[in-house]
C-alpha positions as CSV (number, residue, x, y, z in Angstrom):
1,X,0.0,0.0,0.0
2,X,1.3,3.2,-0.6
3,X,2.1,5.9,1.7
4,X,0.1,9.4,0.7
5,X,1.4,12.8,1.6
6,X,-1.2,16.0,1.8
7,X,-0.4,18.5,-0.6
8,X,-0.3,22.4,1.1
9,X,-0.3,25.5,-1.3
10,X,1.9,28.2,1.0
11,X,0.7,31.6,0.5
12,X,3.3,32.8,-1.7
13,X,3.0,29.3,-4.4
14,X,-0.8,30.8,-4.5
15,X,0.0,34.1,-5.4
16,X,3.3,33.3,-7.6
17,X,0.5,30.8,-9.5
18,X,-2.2,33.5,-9.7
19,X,0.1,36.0,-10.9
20,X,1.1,33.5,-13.7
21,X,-2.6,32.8,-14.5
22,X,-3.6,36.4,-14.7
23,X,-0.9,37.4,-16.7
24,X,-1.6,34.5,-19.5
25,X,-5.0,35.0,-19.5
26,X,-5.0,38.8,-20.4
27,X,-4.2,37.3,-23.8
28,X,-4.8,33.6,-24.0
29,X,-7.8,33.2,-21.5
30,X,-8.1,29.0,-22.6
31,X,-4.1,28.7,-22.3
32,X,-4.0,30.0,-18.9
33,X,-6.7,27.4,-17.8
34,X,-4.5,24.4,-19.4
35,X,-1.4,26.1,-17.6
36,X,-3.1,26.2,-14.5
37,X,-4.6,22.6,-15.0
38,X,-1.0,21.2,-15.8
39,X,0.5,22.8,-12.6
40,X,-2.0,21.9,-10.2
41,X,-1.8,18.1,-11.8
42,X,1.5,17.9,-11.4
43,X,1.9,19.3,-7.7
44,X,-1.4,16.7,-7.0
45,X,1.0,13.8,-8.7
46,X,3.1,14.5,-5.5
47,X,1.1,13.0,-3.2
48,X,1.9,9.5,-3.7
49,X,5.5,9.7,-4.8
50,X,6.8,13.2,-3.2
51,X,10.4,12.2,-3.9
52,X,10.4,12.1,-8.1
53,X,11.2,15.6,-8.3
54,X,15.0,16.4,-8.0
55,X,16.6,18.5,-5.7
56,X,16.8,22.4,-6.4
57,X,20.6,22.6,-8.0
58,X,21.0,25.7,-7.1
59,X,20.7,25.0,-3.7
60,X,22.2,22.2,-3.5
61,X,25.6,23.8,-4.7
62,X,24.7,26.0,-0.9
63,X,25.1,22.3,0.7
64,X,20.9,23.0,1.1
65,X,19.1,20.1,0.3
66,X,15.2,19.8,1.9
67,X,13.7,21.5,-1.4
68,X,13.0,19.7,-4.2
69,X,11.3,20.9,-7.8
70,X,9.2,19.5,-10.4
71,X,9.8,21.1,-13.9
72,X,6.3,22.3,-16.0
73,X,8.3,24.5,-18.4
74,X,9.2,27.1,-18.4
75,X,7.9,27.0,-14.6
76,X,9.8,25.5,-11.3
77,X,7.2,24.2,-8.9
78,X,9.7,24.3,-5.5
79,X,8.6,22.2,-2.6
80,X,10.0,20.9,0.7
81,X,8.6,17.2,2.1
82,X,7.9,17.8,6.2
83,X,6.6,14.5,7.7
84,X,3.1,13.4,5.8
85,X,3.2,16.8,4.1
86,X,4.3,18.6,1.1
87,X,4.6,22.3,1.1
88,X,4.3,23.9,-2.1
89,X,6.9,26.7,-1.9
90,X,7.3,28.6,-5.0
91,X,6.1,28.3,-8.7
92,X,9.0,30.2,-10.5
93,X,9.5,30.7,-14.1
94,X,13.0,29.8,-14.9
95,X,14.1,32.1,-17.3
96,X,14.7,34.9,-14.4
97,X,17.4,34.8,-12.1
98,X,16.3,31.4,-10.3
99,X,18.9,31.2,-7.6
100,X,18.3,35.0,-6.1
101,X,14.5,34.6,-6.1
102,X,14.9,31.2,-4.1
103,X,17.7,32.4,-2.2
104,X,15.8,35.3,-1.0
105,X,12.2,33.1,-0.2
106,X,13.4,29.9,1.2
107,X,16.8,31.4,3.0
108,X,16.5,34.7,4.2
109,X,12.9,34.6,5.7
């Protein structure tokens, strides 16, 4: 039998995902539904198998290595496993400056 985690959305994933939504649906309304659909799918897929996504490399060169991600491109879903939970950190698109934005959520605060 497996083991199942429950998924949490932190505050900040929420917004980071709204803020992605809104933005793709000011021109593509039906794309930002399939985005949202595919991002949501993927966090839920976590909930049997939390390990499959890799650890955050960028942290990992900081000898940091509690948060994983799961790629839906060009977005960086970042989570951290905590007992029978998984957090949903961050959703991040990649093409920014990755390691400051994480350095500056998970580290710092």
């Amino acid at each position: 039998m497996n083991s199942k985690y429950k998924i949490v959305w932190t505050n900040v994933a929420e917004n980071d995902l709204r803020n992605i939504i809104e933005y793709i649906s000011a021109d593509n309304p039906q794309n930002a539904l399939k985005i949202l659909k595919k991002i949501k799918q993927k966090a839920s897929n976590l909930y049997t198998l939390p390990e499959r996504g890799r650890v955050v490399p960028e942290l990992q060169d900081q000898g940091i290595f509690q948060y994983r991600e799961l790629i839906v491109k060009p977005w960086r879903l970042i989570y951290r496993i905590a007992e029978r939970e998984i957090y949903v950190l961050s959703v991040i698109d990649s093409r920014k400056n990755v390691e400051d934005i994480l350095l500056n959520r998970l580290i710092y605060r």
